[in-house]
C-alpha positions as CSV (number, residue, x, y, z in Angstrom):
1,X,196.3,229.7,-27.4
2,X,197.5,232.2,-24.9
3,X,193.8,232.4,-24.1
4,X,193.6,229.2,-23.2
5,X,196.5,228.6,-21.5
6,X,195.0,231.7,-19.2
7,X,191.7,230.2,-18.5
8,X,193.4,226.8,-17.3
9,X,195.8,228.9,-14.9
10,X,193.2,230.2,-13.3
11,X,190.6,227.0,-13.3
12,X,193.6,225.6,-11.3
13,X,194.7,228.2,-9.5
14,X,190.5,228.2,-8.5
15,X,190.8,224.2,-7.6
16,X,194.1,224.9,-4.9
17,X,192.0,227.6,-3.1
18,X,189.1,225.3,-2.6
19,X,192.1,222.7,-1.9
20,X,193.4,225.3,0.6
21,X,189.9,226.0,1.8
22,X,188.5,222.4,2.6
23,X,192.1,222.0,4.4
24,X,191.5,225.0,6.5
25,X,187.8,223.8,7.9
26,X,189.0,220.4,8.1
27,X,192.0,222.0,10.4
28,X,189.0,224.3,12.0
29,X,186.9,221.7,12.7
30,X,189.6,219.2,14.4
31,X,190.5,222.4,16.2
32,X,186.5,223.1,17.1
33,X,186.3,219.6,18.3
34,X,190.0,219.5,21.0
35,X,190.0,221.1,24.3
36,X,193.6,222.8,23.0
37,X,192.7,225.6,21.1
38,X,195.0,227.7,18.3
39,X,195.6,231.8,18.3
40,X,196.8,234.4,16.3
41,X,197.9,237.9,17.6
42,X,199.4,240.9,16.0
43,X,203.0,242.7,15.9
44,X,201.8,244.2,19.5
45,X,200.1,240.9,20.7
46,X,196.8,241.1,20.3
47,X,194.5,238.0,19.6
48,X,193.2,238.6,16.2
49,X,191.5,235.3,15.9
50,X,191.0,232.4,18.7
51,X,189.6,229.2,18.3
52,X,186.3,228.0,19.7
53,X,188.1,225.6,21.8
54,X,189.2,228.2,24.1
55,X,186.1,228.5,25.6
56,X,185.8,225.5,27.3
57,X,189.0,225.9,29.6
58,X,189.1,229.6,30.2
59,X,185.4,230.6,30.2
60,X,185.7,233.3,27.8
61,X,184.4,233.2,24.3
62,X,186.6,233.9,21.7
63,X,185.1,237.2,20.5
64,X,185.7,238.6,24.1
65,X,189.8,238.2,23.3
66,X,190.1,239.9,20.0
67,X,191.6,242.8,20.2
68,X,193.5,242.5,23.7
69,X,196.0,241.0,24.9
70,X,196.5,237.7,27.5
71,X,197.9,240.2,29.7
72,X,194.9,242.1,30.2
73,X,193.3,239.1,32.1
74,X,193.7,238.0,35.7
75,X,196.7,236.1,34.7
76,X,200.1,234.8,36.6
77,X,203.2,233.3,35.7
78,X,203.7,229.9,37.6
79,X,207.4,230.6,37.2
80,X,209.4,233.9,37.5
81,X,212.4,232.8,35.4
82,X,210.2,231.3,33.0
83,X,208.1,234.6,32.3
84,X,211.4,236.4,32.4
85,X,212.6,234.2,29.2
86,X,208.9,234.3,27.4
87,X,209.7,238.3,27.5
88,X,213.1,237.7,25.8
89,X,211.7,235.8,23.2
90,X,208.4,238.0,22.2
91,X,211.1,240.9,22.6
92,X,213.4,239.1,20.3
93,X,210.4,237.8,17.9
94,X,211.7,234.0,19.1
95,X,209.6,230.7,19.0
96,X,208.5,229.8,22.8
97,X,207.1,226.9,24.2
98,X,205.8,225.0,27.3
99,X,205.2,228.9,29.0
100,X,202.7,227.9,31.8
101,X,200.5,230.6,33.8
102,X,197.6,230.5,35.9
103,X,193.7,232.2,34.6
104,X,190.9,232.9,36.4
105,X,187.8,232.5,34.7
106,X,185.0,234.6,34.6
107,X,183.4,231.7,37.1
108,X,186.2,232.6,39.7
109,X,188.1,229.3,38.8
110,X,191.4,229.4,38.7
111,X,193.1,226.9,35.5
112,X,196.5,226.3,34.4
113,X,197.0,227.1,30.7
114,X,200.4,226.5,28.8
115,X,200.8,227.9,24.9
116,X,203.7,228.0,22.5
117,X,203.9,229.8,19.4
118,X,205.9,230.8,16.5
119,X,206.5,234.1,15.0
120,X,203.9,235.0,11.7
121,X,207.1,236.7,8.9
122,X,206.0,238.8,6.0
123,X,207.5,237.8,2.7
124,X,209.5,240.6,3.1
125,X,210.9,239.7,6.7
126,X,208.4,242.4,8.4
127,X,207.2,240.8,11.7
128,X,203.2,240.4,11.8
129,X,202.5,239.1,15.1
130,X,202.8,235.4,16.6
131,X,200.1,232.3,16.1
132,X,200.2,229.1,18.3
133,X,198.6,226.9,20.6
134,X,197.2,226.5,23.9
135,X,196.2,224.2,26.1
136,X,194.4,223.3,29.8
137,X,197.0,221.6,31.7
138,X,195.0,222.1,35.0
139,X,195.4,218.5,35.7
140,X,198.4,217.6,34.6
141,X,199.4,220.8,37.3
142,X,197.7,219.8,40.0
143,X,199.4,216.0,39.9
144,X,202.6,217.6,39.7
145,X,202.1,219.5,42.6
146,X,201.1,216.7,44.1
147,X,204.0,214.7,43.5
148,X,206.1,217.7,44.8
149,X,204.5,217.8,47.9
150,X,204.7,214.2,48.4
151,X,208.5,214.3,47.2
152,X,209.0,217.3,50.1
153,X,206.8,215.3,52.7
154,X,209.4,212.2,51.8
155,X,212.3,214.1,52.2
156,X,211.3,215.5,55.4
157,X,210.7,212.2,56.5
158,X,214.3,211.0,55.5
159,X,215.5,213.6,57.4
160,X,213.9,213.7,60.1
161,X,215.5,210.0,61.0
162,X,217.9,210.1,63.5
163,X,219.8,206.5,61.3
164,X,221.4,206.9,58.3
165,X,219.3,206.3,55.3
166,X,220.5,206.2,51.6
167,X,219.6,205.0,48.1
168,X,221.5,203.3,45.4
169,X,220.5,202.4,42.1
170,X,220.6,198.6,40.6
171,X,223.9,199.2,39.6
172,X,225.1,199.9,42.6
173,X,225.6,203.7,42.8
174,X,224.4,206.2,45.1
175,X,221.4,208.6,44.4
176,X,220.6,210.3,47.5
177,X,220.9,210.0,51.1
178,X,220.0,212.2,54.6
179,X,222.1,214.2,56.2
180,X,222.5,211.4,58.6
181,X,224.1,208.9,56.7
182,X,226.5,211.8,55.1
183,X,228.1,212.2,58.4
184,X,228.3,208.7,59.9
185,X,230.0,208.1,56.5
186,X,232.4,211.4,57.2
187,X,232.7,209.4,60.4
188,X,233.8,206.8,58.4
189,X,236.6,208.4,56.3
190,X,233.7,207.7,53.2
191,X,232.6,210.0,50.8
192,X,228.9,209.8,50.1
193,X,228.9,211.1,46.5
194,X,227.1,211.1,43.6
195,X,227.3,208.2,41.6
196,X,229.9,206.0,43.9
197,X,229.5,202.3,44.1
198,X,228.2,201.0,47.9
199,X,231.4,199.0,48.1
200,X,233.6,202.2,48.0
201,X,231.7,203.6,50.9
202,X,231.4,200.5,52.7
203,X,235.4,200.2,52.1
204,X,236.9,201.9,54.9
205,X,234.9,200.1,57.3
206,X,238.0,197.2,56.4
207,X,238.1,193.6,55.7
208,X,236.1,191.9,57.9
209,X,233.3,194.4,57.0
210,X,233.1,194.1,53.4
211,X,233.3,190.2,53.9
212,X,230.4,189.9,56.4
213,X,228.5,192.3,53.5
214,X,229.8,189.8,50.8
215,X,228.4,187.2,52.8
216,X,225.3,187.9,53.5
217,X,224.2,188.9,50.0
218,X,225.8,185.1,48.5
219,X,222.4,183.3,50.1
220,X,220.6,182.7,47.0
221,X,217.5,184.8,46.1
222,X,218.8,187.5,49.1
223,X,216.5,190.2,49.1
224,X,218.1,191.9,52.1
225,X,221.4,191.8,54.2
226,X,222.9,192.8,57.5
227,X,225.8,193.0,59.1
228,X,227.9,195.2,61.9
229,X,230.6,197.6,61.6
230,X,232.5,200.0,64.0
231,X,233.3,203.8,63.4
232,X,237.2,204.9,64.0
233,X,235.4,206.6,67.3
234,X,234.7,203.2,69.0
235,X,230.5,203.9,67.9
236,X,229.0,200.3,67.0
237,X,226.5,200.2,63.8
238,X,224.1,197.6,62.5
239,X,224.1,198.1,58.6
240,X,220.8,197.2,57.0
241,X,220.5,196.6,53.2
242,X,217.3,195.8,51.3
243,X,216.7,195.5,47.4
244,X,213.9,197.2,46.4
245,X,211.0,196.2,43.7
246,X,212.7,198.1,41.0
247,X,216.4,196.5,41.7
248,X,217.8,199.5,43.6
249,X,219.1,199.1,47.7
250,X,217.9,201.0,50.5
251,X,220.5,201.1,53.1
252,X,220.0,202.2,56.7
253,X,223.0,203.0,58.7
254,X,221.9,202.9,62.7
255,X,224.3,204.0,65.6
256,X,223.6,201.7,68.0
257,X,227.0,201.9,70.6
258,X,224.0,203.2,73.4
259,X,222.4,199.7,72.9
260,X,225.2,197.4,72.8
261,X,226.4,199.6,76.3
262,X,223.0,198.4,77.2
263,X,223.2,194.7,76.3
264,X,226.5,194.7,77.9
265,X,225.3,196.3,81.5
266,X,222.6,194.1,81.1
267,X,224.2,191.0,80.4
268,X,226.5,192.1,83.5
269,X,223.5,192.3,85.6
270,X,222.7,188.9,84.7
271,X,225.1,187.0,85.7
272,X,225.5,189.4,88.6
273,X,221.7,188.0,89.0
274,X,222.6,184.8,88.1
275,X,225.9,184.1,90.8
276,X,223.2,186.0,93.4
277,X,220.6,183.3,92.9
278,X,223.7,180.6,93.0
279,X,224.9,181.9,96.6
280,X,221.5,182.3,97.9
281,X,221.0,178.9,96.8
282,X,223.8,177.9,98.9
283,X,222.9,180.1,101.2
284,X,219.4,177.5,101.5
285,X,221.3,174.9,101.3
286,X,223.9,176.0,103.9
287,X,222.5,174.3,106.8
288,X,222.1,171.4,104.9
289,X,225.5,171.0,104.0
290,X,226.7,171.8,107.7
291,X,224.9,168.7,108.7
292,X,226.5,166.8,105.7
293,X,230.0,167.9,106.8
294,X,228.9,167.5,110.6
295,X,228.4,164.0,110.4
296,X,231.6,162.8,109.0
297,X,233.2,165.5,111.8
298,X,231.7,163.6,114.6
299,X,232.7,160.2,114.1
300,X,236.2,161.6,113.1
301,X,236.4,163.1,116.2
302,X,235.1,160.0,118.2
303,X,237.5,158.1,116.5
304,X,240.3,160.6,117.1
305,X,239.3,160.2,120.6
306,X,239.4,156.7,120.7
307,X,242.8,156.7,118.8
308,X,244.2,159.1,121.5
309,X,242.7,156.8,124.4
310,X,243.7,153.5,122.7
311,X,247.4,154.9,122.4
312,X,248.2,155.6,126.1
313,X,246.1,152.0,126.6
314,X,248.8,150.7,124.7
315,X,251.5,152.8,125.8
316,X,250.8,151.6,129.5
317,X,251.0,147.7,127.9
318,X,254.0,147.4,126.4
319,X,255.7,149.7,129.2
320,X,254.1,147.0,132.2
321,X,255.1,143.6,132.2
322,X,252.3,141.1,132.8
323,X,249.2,143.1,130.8
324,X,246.5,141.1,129.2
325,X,247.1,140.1,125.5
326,X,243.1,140.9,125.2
327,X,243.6,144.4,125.6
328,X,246.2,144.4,123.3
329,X,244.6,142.3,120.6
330,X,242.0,144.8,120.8
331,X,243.9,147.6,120.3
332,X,245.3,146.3,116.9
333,X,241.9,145.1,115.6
334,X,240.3,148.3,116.5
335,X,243.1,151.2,116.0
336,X,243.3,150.8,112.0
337,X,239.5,150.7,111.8
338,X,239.4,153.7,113.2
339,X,241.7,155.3,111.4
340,X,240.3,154.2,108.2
341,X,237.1,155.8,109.3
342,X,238.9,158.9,110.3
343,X,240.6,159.0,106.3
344,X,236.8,158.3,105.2
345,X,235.4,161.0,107.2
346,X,238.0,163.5,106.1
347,X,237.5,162.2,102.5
348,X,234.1,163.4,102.6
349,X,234.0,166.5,104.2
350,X,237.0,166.9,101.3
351,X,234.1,166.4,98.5
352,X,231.9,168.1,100.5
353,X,233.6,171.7,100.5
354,X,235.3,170.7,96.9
355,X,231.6,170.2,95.6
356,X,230.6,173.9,97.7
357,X,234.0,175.5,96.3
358,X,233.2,174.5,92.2
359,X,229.5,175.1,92.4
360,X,230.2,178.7,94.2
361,X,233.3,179.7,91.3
362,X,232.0,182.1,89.0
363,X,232.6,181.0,85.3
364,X,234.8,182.2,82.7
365,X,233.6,184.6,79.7
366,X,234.0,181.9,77.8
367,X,232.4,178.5,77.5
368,X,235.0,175.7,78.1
369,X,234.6,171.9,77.4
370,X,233.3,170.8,80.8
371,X,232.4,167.0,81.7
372,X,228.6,166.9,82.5
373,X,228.6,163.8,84.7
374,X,231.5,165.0,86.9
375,X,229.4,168.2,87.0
376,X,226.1,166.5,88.1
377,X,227.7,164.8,91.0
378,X,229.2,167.8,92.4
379,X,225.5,169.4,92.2
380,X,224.2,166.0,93.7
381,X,226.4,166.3,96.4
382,X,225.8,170.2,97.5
383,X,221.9,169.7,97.2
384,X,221.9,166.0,99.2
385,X,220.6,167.1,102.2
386,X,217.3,168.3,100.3
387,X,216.6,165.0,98.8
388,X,218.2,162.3,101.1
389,X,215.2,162.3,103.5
390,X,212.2,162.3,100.9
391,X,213.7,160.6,97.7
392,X,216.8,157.9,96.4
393,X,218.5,159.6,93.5
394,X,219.3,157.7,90.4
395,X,222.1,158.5,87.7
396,X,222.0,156.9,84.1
397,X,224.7,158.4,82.3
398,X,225.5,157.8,78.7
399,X,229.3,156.3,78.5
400,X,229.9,158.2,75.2
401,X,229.0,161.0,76.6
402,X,231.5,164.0,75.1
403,X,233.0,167.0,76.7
404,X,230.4,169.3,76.5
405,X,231.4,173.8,75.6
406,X,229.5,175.6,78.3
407,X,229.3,177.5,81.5
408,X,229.6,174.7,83.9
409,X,229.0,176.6,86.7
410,X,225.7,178.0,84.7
411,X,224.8,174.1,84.0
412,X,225.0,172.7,87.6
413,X,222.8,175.9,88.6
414,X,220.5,174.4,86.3
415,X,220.1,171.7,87.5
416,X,220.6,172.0,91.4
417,X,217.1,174.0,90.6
418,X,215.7,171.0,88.9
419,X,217.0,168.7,91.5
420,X,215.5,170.8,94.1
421,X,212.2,171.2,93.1
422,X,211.4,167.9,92.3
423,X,212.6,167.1,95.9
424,X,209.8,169.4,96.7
425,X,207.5,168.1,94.3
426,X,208.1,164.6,96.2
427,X,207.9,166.0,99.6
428,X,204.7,167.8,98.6
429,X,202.9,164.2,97.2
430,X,203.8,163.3,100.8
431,X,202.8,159.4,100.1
432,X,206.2,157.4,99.5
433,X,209.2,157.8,99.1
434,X,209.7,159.0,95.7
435,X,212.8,158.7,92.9
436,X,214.3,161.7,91.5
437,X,216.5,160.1,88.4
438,X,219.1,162.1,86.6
439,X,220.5,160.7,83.2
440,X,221.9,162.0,79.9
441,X,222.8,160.8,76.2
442,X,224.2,162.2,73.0
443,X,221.8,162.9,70.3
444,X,223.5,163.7,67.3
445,X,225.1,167.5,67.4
446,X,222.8,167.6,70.8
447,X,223.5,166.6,74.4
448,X,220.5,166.0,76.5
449,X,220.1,166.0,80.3
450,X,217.0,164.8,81.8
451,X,215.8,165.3,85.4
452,X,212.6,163.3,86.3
453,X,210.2,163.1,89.9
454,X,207.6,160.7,90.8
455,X,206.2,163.6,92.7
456,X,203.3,165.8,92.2
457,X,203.7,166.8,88.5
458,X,202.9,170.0,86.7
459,X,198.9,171.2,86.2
460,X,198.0,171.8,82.7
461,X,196.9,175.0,83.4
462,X,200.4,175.8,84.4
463,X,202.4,173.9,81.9
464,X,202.8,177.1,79.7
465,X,203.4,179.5,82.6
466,X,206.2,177.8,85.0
467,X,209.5,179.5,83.2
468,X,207.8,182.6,84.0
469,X,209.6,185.3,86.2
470,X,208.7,185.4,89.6
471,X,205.5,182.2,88.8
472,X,205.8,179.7,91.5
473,X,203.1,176.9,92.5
474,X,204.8,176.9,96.1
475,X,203.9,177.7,99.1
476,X,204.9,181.7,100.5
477,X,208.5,180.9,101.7
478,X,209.3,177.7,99.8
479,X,210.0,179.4,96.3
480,X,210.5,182.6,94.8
481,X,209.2,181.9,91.2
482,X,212.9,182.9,90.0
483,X,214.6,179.3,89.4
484,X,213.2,178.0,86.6
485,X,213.0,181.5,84.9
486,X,217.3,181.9,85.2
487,X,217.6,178.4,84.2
488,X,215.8,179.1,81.1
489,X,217.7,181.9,80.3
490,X,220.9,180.2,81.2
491,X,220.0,176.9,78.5
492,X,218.3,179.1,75.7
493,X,219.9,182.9,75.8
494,X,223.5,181.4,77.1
495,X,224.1,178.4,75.9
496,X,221.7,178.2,72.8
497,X,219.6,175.2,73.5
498,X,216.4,174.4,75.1
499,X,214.8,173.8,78.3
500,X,211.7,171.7,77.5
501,X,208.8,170.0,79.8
502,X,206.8,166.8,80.1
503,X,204.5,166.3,82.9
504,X,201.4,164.2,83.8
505,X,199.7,165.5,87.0
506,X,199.6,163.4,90.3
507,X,202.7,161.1,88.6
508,X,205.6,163.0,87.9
509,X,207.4,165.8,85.8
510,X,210.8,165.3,83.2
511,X,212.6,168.6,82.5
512,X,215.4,167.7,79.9
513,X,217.9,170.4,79.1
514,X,219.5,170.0,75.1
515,X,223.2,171.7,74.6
516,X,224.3,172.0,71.3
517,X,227.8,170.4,71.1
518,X,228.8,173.0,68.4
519,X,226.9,176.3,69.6
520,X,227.9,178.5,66.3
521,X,226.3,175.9,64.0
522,X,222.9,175.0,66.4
523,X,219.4,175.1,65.8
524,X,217.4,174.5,68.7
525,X,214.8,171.8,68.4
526,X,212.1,171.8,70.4
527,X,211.3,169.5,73.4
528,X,207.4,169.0,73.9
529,X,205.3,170.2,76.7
């Protein structure tokens, strides 16, 4: 029985080694078939067995390691710390992992091998050595690097902005930033940390700030938003904000108090420009309107003459007995005539210098409610003498018409130029007399002013170049190229509306300004050419 009982022991003790077996070449062979490969080494690290598998990565075959150690090849540690804390643990007789260090091959070829491994105990505690695995992870090194270097070529590139440029994540909360942004936010009174919301370092900014941002981001589907805020220094910046694909906001901080100086000197210049091209427009015009304000001065003075003449006529009459009654009947038909030509006269030489006095005033900042027709008549009145002699003038004005918000001054400007030119344009045709007519109506939120000439017209080919600076189809001393530019400027950049042209060639031209009648809440539509 004990016999027995013997003999099947060891039949199964026989069956669980060729279990154990099979499992070991079945382990073997998966390990013979993986680029990772499995070692063994002793108590003083020496490779007492190595996988086939090793071969294919490092170039040496596995007999050529048994019996040394890794450290006898042309092997470096990719990191310092990290070979410092492998030598702990080998010293301690720890479990390492993830220990990364470059081989050359036989070949010259450098590869990037990482192995962890676990000590190999006695039964009785004695250490024996360590067995783990390795692995080539060439690849995976080289992509890292290359995400490092693109990471370091990004940074660089963050910083090297002169704006502010900073990150949050979808939630809200900062990640990262540039140096620049940390110190307009300093600037600020913000702190730029870790993990704050954007509306905490938006906050000091105030209010209005936080509302404008508020604002802009409420438009539905907003996938960016900007808005202006001003540093405690008096510094002006334009904050731009823009969601990126992954729900985050890129924010860009830029100083620009250098470019609103320059808007500002600019915008000075132009209407320093703009009351230069009014006086020298007067100044053209000056000798016309002498001989509009000379006319009515002559025939007051001939009738101031006459007045003074007819007085001592009838002075010497009623002081001598026996004088004609014809004389004297003539005196009283003729003296109030006179003197109601005299009031006429000095009427218009009244409108005459009002008309020069409003048209010369610079404007105000800000635009004012203005009537348009009371406007166009005082332009009609300064620029007569260029049009009396070659055209009649017509005015249709619109009886609804509203007060208009604008830069008067700006507006008649606009239209003495248009006035003016189709004068020209008459004088030019030379055939007739021509009709320059000048009307306006309301059109909706819009207010239109149309200025029409039976002269010459406008060439196709010059349709899309006449609001150009210094373009001019005139001849050398009869235009400067810079009216129509100005006026442009003055209806579209100024005013916000839109200075548009219809012309057919050898009939006539229509310019037609359009004012909004609420400027904040306009959008320009476009008059055809």
């Amino acid at each position: 029985m004990e016999t027995a009982t013997a003999i099947a022991s060891q039949r199964d003790y026989k069956e669980e080694g060729r279990s154990r077996f099979a499992t070991l070449r079945r382990i073997e062979a998966i390990l013979e078939s993986s680029n990772d490969w499995a070692w063994e080494t002793d108590a003083q690290f020496r490779f007492t067995w190595v996988s086939s598998g090793v071969a294919r990565s490092t170039g040496l075959r596995p007999e050529e390691l048994i019996g040394r150690s890794r450290f006898d090849f042309a092997a470096e540690s990719t990191d310092r710390d990290r070979l410092s804390d492998l030598l702990a643990d080998l010293d301690q007789r720890n479990p390492f992992d993830g220990f990364v260090y470059r081989l050359r091959r036989p070949d010259g070829v450098i590869r990037h091998v990482e192995i962890g491994g676990v000590p190999i105990l006695a039964l009785d505690g004695t250490f024996q050595g360590y067995a783990g695995f390795g692995k080539d992870v060439t690849e995976r090194e080289k992509a890292e690097q290359r995400v490092q270097i693109a990471q370091r070529r990004m940074t660089d590139a963050v910083e090297s902005l002169s704006e502010g440029f900073a990150l949050f994540d979808p939630t809200g909360r900062f990640v990262m930033s540039n140096r620049a942004f940390v110190a307009l936010a300093q600037s600020a009174g913000a702190k730029a940390g870790f993990g704050r919301r954007i509306e905490e370092i938006v906050a000091p900014f105030g209010a209005p700030v936080l509302a404008a941002r508020m604002r802009a981001w409420e438009v539905p589907d907003a996938r960016a938003a900007a808005y202006e805020a001003a540093l405690p220094d008096g510094r002006a910046l334009t904050i731009a904000e823009r969601r990126t694909g992954e729900g985050g906001i890129v924010v860009i901080w830029t100083d620009v108090t250098d470019i609103r100086k320059a808007e500002r000197a600019r915008a000075s210049l132009e209407t320093e420009l703009r009351q230069s091209q009014k006086l020298d427009a007067l100044g053209t015009l000056a000798g016309g309107i002498a001989h509009e304000i000379n006319t009515p001065t002559q025939y007051v003075g001939d009738n101031v003459r006459f007045l003074k003449t007819a007085f001592a006529d009838l002075s010497a009459a009623v002081r001598a007995p026996g004088t004609g009654s014809s004389d004297v009947e003539f005196l009283l038909s003729e003296v109030p005539l006179a003197i109601d030509q005299s009031l006429d006269g000095v009427e218009r030489i009244r409108q005459i210098v009002a008309a020069v006095k409003e048209f010369s005033y610079p404007d105000a900042k800000e635009k004012s409610p203005a009537d348009l027709h009371a406007a166009i008549n005082t332009t009609l009145t300064v620029s007569r003498n260029q049009w009396k002699y070659v055209a009649d003038v017509e005015t249709r004005f619109a009886p609804d018409l509203p007060p208009v918000p604008c830069h008067v001054g700006e507006i008649n400007q606009v239209v003495l130029n248009l006035v003016v030119n189709a004068a020209h344009a008459i004088e030019a045709k030379g055939d007739e007399r021509g009709l320059i007519t000048i009307s306006t109506r309301k059109d909706g939120d819009w207010v239109e002013i149309s200025v029409s000439d039976t002269g010459t017209g406008v060439a196709a080919e010059n349709t899309g170049r006449v609001f150009d600076p210094f373009f001019t189809t005139k001849p050398p001393g009869k235009g400067t190229g810079q009216g129509l530019s100005i006026s442009r400027t003055i209806v579209v950049k100024k005013h916000g509306g839109n200075l548009g042209l219809r012309s057919e060639p050898g009939r006539g031209a229509e310019f037609t300004i359009r004012l909004p009648l609420n400027p904040a809440s306009a959008q320009p539509k476009e008059t055809a050419t």
